[in-house]
PQR file of N, CA, C, O and H, with PARSE charges and radii, in Angstrom:
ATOM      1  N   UNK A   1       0.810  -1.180   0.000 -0.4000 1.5000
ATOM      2  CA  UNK A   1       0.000   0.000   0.000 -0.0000 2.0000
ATOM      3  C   UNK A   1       0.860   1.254   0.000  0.5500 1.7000
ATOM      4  O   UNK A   1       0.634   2.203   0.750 -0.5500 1.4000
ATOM      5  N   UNK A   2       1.952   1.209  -0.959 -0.4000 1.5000
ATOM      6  CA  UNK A   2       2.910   2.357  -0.705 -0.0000 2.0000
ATOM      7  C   UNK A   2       2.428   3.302  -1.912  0.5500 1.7000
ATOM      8  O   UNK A   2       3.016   4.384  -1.942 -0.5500 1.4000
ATOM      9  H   UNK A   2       2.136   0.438  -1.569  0.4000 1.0000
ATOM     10  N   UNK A   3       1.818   3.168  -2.548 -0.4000 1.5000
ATOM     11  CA  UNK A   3       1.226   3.916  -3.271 -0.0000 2.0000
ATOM     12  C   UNK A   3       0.097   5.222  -3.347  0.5500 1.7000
ATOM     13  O   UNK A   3      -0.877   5.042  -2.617 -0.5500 1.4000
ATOM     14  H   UNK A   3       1.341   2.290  -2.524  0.4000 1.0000
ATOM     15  N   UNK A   4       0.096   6.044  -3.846 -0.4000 1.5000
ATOM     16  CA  UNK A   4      -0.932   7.149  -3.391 -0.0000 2.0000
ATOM     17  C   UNK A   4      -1.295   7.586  -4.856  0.5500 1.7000
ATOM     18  O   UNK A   4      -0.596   7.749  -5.856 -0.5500 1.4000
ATOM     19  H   UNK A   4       0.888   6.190  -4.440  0.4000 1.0000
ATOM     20  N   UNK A   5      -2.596   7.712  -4.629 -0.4000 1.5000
ATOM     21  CA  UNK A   5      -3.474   7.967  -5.756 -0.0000 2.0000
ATOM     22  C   UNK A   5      -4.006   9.429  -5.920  0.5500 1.7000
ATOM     23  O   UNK A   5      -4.564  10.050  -5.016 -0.5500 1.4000
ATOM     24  H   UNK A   5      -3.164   7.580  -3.817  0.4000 1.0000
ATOM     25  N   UNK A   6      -3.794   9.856  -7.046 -0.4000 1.5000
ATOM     26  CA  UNK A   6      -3.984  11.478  -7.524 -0.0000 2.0000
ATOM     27  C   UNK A   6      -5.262  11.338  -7.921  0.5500 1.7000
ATOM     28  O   UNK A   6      -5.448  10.521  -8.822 -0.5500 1.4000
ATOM     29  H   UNK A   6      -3.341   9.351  -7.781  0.4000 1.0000
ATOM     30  N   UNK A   7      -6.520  12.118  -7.342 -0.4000 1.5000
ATOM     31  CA  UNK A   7      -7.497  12.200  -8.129 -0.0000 2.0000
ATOM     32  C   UNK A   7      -8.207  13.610  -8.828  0.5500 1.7000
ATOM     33  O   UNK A   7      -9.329  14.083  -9.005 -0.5500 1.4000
ATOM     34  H   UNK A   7      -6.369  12.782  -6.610  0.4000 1.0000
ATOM     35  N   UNK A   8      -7.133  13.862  -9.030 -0.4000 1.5000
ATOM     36  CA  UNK A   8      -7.256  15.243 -10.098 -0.0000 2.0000
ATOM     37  C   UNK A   8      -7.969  14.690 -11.112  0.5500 1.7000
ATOM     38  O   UNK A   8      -7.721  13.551 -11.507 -0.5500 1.4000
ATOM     39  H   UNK A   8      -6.221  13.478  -8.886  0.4000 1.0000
ATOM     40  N   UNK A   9      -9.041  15.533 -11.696 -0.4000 1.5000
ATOM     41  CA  UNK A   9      -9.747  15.573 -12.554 -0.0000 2.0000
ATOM     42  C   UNK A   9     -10.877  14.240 -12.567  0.5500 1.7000
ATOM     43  O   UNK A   9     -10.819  13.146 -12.004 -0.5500 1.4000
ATOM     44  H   UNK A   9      -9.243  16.458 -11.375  0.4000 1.0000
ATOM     45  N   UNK A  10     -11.842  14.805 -13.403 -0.4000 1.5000
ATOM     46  CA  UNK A  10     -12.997  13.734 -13.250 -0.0000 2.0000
ATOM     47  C   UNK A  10     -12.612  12.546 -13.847  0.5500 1.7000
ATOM     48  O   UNK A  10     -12.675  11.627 -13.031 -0.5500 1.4000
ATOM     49  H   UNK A  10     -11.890  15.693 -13.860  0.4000 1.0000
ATOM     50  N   UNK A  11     -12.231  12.188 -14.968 -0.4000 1.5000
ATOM     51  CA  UNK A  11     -11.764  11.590 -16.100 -0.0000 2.0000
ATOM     52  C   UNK A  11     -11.103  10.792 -14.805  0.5500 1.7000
ATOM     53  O   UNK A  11     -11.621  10.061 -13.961 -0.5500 1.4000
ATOM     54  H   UNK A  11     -12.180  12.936 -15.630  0.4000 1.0000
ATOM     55  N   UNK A  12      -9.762  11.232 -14.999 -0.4000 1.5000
ATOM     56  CA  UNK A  12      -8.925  10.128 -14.236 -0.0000 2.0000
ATOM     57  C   UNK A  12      -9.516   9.622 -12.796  0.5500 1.7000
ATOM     58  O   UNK A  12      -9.335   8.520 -12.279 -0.5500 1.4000
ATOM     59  H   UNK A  12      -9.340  11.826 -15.685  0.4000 1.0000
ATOM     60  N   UNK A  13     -10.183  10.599 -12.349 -0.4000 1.5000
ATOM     61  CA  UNK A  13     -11.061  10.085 -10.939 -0.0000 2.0000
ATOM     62  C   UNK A  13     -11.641   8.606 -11.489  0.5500 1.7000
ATOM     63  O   UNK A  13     -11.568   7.472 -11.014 -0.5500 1.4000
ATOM     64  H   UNK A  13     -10.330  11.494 -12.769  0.4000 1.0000
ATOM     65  N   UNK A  14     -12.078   8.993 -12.364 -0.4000 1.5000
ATOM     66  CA  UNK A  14     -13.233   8.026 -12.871 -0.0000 2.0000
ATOM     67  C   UNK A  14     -12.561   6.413 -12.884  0.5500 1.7000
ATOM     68  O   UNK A  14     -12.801   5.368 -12.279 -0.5500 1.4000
ATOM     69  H   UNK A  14     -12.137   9.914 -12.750  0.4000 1.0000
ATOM     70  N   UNK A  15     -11.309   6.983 -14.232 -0.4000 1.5000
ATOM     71  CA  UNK A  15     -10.633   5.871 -14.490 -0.0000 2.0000
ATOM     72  C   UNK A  15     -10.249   4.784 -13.517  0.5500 1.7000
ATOM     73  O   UNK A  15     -10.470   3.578 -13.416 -0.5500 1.4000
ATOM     74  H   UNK A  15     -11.114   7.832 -14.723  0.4000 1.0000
ATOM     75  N   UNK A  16      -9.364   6.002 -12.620 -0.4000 1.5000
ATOM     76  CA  UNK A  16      -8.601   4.860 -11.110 -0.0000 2.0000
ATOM     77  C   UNK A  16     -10.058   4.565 -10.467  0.5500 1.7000
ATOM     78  O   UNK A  16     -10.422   3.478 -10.917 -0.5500 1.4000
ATOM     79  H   UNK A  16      -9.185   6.983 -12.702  0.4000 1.0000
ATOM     80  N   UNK A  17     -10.646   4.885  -9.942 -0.4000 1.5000
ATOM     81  CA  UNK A  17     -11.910   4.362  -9.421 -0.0000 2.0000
ATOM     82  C   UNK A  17     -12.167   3.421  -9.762  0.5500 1.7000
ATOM     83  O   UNK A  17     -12.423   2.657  -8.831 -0.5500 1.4000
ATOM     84  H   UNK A  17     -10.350   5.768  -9.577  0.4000 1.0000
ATOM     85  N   UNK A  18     -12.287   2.818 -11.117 -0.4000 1.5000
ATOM     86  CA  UNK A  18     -12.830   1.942 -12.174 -0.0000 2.0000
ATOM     87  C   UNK A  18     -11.620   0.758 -11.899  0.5500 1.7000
ATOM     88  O   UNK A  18     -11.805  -0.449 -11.741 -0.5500 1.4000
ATOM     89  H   UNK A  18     -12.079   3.439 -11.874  0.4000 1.0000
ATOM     90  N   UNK A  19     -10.649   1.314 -11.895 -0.4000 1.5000
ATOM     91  CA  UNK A  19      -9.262   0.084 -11.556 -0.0000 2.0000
ATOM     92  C   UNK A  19      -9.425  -0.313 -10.244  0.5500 1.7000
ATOM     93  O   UNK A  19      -9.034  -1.451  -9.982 -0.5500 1.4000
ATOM     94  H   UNK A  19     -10.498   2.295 -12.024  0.4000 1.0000
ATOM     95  N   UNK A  20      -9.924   0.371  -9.323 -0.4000 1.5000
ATOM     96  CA  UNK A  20      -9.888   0.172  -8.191 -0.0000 2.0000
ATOM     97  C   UNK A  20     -10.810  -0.674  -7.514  0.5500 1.7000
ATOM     98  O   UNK A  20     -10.561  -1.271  -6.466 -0.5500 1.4000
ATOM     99  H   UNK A  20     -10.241   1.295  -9.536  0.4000 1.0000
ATOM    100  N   UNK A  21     -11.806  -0.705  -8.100 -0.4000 1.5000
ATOM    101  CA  UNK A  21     -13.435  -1.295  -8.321 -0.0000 2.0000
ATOM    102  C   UNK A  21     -12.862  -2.874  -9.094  0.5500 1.7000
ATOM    103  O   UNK A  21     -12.943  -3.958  -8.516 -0.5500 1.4000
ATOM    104  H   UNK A  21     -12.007  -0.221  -8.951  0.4000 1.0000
ATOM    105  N   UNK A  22     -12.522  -2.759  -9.932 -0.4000 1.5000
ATOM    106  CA  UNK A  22     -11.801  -4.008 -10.721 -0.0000 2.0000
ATOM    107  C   UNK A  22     -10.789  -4.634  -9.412  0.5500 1.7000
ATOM    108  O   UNK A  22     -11.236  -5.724  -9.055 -0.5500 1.4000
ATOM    109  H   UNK A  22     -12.456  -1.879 -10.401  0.4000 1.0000
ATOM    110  N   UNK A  23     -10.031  -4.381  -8.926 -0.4000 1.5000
ATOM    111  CA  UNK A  23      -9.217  -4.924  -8.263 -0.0000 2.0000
ATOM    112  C   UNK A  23     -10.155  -5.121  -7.049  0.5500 1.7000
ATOM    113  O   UNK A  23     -10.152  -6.312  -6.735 -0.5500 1.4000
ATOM    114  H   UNK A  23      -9.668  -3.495  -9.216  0.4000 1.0000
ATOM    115  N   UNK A  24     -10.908  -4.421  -6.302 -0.4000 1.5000
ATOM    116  CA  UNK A  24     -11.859  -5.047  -5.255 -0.0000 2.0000
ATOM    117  C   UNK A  24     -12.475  -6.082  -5.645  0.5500 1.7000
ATOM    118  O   UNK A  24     -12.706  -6.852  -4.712 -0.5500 1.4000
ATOM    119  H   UNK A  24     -10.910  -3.454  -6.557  0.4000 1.0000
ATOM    120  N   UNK A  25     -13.045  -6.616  -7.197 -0.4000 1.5000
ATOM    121  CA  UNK A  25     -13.596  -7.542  -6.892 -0.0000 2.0000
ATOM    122  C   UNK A  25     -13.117  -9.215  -7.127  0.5500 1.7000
ATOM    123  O   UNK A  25     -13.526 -10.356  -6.912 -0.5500 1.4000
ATOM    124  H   UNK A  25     -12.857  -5.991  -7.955  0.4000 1.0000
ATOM    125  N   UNK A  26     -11.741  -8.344  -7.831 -0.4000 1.5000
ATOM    126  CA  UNK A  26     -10.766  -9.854  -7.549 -0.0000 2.0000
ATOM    127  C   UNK A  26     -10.564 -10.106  -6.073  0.5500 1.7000
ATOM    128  O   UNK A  26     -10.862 -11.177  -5.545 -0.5500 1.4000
ATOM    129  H   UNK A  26     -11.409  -7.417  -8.005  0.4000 1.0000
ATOM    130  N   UNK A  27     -10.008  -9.001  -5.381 -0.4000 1.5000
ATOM    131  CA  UNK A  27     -10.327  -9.801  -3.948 -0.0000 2.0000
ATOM    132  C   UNK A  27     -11.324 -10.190  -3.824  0.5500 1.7000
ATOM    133  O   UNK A  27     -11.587 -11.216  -4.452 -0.5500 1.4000
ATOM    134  H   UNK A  27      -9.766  -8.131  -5.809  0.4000 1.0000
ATOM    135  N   UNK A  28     -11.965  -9.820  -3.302 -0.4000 1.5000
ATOM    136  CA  UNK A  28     -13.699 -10.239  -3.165 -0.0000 2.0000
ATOM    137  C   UNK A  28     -13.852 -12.101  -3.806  0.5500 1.7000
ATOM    138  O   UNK A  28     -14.511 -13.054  -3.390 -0.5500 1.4000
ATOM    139  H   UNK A  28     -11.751  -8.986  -2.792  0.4000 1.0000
ATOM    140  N   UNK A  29     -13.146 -11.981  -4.655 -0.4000 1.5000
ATOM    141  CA  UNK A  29     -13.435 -13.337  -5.410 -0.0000 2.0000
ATOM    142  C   UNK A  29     -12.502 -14.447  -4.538  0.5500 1.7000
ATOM    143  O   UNK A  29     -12.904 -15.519  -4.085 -0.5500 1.4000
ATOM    144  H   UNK A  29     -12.611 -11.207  -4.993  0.4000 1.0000
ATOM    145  N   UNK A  30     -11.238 -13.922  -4.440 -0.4000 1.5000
ATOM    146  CA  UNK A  30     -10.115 -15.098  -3.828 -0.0000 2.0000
ATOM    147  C   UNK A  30     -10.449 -15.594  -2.689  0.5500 1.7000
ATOM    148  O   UNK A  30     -10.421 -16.773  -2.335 -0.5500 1.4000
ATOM    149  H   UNK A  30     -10.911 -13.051  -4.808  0.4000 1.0000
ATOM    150  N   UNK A  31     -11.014 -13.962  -1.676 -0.4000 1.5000
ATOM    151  CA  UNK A  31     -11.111 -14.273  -0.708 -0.0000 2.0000
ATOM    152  C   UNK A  31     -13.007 -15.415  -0.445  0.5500 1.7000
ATOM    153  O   UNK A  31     -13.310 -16.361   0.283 -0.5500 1.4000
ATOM    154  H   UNK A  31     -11.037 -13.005  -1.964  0.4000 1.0000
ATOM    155  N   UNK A  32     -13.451 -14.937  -1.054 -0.4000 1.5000
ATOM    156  CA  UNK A  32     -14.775 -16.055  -1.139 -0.0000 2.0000
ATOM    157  C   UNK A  32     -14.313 -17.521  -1.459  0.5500 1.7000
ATOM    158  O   UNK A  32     -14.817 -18.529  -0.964 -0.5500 1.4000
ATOM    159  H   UNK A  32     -13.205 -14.168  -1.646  0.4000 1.0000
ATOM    160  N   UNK A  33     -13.024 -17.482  -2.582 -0.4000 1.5000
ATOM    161  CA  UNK A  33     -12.883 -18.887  -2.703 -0.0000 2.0000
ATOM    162  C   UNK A  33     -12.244 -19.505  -1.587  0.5500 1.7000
ATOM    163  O   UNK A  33     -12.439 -20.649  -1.177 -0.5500 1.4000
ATOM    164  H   UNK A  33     -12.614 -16.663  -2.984  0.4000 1.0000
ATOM    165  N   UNK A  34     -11.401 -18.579  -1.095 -0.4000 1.5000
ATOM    166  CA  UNK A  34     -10.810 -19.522   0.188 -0.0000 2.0000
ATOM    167  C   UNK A  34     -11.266 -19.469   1.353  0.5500 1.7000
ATOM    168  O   UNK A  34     -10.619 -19.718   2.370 -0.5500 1.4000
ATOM    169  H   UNK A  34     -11.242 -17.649  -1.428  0.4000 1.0000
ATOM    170  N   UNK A  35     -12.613 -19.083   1.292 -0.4000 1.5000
ATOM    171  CA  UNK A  35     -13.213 -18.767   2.318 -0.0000 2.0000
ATOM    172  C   UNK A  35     -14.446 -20.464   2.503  0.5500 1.7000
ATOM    173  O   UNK A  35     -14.914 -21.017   3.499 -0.5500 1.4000
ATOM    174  H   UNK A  35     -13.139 -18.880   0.466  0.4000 1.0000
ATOM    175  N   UNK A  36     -14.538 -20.720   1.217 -0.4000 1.5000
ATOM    176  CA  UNK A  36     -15.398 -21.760   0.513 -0.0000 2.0000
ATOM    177  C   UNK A  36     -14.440 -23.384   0.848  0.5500 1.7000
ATOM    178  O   UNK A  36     -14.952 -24.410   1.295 -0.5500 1.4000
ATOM    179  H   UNK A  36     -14.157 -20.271   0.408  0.4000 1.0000
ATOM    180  N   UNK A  37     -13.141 -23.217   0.518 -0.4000 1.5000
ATOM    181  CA  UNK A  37     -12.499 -24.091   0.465 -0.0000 2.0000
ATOM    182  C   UNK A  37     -11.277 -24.634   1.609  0.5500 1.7000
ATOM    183  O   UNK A  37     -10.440 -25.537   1.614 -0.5500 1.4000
ATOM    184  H   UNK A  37     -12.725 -22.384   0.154  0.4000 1.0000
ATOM    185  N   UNK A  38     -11.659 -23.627   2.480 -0.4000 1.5000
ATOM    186  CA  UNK A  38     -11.348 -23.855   3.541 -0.0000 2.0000
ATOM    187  C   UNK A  38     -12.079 -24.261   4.738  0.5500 1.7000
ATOM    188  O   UNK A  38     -12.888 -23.548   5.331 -0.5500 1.4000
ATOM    189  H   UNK A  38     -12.339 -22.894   2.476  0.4000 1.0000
ATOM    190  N   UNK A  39     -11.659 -25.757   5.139 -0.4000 1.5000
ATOM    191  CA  UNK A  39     -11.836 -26.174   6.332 -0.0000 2.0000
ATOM    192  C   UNK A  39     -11.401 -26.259   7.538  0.5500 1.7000
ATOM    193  O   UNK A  39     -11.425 -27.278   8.229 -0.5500 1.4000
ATOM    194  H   UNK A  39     -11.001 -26.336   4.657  0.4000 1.0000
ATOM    195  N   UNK A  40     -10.871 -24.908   7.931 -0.4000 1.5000
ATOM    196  CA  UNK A  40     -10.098 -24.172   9.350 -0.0000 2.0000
ATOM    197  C   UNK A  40     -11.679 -24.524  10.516  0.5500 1.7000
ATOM    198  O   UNK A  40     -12.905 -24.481  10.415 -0.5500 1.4000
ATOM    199  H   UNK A  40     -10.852 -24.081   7.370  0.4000 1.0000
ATOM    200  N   UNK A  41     -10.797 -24.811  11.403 -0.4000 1.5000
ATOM    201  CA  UNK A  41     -12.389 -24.850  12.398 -0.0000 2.0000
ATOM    202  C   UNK A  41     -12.348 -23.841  13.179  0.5500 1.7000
ATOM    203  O   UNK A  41     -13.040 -23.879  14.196 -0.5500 1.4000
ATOM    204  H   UNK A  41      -9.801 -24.847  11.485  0.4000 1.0000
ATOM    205  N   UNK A  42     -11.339 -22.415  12.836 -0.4000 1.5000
ATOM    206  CA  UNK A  42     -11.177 -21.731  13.840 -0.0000 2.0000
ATOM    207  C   UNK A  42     -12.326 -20.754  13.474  0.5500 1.7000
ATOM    208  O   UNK A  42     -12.171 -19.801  12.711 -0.5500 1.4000
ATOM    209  H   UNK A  42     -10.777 -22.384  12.009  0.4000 1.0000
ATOM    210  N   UNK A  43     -13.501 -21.077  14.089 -0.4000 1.5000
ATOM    211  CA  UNK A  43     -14.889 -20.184  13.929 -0.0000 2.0000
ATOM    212  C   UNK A  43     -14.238 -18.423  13.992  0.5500 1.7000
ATOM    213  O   UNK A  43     -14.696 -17.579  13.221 -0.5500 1.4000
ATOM    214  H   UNK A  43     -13.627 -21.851  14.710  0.4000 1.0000
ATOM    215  N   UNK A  44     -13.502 -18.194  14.678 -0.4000 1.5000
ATOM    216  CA  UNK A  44     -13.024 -16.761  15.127 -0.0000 2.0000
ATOM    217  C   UNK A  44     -12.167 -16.039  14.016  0.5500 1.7000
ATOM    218  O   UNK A  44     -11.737 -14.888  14.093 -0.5500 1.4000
ATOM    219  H   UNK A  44     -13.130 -18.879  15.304  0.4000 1.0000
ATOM    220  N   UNK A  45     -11.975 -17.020  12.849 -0.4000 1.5000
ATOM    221  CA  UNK A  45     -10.836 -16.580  12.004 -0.0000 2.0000
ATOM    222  C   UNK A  45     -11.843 -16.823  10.918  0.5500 1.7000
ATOM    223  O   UNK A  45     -11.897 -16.267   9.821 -0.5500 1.4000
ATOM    224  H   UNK A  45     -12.324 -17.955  12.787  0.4000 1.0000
ATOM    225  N   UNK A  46     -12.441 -17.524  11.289 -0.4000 1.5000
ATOM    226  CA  UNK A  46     -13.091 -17.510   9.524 -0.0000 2.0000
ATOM    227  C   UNK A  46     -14.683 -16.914   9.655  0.5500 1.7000
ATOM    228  O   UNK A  46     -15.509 -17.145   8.772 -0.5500 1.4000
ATOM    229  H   UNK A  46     -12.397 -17.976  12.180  0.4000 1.0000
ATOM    230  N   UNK A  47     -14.997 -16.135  10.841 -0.4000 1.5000
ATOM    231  CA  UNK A  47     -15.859 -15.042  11.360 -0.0000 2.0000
ATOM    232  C   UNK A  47     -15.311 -13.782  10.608  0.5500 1.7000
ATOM    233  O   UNK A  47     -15.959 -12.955   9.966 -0.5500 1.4000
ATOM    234  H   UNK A  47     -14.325 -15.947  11.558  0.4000 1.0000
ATOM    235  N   UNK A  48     -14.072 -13.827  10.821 -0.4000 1.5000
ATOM    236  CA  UNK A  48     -13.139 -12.297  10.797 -0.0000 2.0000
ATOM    237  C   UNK A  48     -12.948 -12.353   9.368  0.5500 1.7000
ATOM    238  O   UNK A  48     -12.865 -11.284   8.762 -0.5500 1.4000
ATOM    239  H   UNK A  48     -13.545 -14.498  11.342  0.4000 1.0000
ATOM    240  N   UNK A  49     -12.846 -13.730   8.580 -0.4000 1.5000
ATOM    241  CA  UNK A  49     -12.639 -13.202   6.848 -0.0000 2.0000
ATOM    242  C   UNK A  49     -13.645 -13.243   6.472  0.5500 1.7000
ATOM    243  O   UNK A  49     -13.677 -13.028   5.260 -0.5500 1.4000
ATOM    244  H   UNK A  49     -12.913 -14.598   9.073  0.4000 1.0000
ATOM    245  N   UNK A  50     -15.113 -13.525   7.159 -0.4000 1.5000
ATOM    246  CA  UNK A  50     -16.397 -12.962   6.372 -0.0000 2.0000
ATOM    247  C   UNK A  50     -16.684 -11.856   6.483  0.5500 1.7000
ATOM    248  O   UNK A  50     -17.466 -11.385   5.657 -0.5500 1.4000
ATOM    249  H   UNK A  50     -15.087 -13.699   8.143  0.4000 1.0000
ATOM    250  N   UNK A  51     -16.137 -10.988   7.596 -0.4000 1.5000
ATOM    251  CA  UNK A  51     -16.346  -9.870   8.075 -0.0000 2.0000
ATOM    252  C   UNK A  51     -15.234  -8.770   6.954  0.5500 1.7000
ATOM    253  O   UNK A  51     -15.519  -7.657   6.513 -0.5500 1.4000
ATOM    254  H   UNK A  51     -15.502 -11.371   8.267  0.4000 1.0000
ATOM    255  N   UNK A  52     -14.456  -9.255   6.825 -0.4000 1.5000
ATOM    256  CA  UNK A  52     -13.630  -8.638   5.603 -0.0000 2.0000
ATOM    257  C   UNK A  52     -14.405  -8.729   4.615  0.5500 1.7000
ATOM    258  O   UNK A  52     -15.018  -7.711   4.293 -0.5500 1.4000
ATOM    259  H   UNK A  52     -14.225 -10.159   7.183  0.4000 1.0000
ATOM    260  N   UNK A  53     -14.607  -9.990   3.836 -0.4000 1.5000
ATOM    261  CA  UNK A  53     -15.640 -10.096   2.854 -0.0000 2.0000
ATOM    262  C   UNK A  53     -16.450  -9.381   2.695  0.5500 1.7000
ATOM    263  O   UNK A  53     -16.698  -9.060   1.533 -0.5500 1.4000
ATOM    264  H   UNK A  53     -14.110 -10.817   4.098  0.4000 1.0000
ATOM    265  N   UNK A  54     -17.102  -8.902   3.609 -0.4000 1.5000
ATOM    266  CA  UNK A  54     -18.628  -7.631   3.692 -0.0000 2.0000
ATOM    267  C   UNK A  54     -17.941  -6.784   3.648  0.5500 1.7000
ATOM    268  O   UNK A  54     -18.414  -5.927   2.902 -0.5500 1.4000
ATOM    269  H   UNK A  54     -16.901  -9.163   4.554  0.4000 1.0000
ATOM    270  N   UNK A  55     -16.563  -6.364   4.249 -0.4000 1.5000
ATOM    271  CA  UNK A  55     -16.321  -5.117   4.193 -0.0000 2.0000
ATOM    272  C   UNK A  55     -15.869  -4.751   2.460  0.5500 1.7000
ATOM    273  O   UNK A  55     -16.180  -3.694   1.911 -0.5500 1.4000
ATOM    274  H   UNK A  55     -16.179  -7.061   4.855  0.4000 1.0000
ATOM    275  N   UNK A  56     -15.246  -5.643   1.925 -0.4000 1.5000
ATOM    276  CA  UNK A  56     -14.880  -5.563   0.594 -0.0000 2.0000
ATOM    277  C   UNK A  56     -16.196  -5.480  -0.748  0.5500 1.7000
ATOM    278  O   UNK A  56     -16.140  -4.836  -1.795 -0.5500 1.4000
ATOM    279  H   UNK A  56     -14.993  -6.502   2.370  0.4000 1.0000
ATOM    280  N   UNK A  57     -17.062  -6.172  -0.358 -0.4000 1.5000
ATOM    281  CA  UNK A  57     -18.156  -6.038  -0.828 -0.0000 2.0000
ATOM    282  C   UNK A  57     -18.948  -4.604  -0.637  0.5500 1.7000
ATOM    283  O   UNK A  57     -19.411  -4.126  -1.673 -0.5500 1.4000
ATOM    284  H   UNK A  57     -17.107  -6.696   0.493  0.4000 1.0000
ATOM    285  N   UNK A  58     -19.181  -3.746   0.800 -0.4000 1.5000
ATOM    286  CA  UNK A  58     -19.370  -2.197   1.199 -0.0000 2.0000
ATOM    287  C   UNK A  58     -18.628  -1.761   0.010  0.5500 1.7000
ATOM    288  O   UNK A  58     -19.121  -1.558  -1.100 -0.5500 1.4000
ATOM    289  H   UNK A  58     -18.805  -4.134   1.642  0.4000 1.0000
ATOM    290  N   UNK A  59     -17.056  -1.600   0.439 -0.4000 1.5000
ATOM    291  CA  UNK A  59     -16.243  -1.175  -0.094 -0.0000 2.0000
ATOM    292  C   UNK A  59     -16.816  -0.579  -2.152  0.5500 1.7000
ATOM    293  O   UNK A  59     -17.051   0.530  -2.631 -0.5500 1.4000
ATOM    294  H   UNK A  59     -16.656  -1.764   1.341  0.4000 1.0000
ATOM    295  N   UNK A  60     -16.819  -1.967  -2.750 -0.4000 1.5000
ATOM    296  CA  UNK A  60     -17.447  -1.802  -3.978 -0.0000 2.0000
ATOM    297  C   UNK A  60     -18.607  -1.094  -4.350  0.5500 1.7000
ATOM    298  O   UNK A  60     -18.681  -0.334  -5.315 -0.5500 1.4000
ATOM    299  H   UNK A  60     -16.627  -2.869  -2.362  0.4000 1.0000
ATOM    300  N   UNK A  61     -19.767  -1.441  -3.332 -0.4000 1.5000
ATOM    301  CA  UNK A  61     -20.912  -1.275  -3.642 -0.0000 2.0000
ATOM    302  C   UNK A  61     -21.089   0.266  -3.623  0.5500 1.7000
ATOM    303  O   UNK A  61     -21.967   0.891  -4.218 -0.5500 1.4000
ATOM    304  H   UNK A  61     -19.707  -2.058  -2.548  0.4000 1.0000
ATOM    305  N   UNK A  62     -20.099   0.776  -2.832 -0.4000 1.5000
ATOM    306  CA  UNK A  62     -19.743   2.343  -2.591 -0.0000 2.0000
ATOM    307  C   UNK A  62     -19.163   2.868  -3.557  0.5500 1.7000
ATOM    308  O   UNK A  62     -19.665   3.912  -3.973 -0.5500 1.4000
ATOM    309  H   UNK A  62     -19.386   0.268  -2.349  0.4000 1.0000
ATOM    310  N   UNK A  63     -18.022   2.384  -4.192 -0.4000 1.5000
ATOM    311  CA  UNK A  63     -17.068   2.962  -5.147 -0.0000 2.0000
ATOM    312  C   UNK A  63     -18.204   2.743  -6.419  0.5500 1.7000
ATOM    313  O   UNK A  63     -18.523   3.906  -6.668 -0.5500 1.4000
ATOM    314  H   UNK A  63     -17.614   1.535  -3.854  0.4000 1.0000
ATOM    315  N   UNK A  64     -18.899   1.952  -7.255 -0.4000 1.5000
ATOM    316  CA  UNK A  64     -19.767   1.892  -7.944 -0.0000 2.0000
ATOM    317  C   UNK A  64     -20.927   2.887  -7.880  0.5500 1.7000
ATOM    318  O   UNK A  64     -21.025   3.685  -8.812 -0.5500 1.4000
ATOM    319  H   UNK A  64     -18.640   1.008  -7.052  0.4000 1.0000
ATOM    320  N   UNK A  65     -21.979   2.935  -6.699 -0.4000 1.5000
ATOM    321  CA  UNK A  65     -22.490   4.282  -6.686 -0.0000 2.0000
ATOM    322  C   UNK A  65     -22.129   5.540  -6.684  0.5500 1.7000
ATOM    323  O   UNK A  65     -22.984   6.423  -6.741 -0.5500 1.4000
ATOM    324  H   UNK A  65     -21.899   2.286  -5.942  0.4000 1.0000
ATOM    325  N   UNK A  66     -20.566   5.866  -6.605 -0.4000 1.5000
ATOM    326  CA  UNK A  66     -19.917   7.012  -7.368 -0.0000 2.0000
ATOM    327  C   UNK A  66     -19.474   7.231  -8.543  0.5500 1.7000
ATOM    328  O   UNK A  66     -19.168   8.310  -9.052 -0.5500 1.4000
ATOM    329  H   UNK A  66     -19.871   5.148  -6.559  0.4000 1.0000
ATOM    330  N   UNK A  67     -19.430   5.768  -9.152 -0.4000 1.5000
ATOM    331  CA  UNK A  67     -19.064   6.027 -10.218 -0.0000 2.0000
ATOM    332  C   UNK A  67     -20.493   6.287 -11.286  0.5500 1.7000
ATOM    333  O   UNK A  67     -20.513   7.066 -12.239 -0.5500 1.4000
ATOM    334  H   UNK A  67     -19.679   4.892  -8.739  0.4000 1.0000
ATOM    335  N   UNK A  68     -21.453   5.548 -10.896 -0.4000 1.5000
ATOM    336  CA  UNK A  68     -22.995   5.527 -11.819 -0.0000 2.0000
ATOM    337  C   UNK A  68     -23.193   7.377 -11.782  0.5500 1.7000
ATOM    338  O   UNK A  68     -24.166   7.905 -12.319 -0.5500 1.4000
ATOM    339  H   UNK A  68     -21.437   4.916 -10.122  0.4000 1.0000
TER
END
């Protein structure tokens, strides 16, 4: 996360938004699959990556209603 994002202008707002939205929902995806394919019994850990999951899912559902 060493990176910092310029959001000068609408255009490029738009663009990185749009990359950014794209890359949330590859997470979103990995983490569902290993969320699916994992048989950890630690209820407390795999509580905490559904709880990420929703948050990554917020995350999108937010960046998308700015972008519409």
């Amino acid at each position: 996360m060493g990176k910092l994002i310029n959001l000068n202008g609408d255009a490029d707002k738009n663009k990185t938004l749009q990359k950014i939205l794209e890359q949330l929902d590859t997470l979103k995806d990995e983490l569902a699959e290993l969320l699916s394919a994992s048989e950890d019994t630690d209820s407390a850990g795999m509580d905490a990556l559904t709880e990420a999951l929703d948050a990554l899912e917020d995350a999108a559902e937010l960046i998308d209603e700015v972008l519409d």
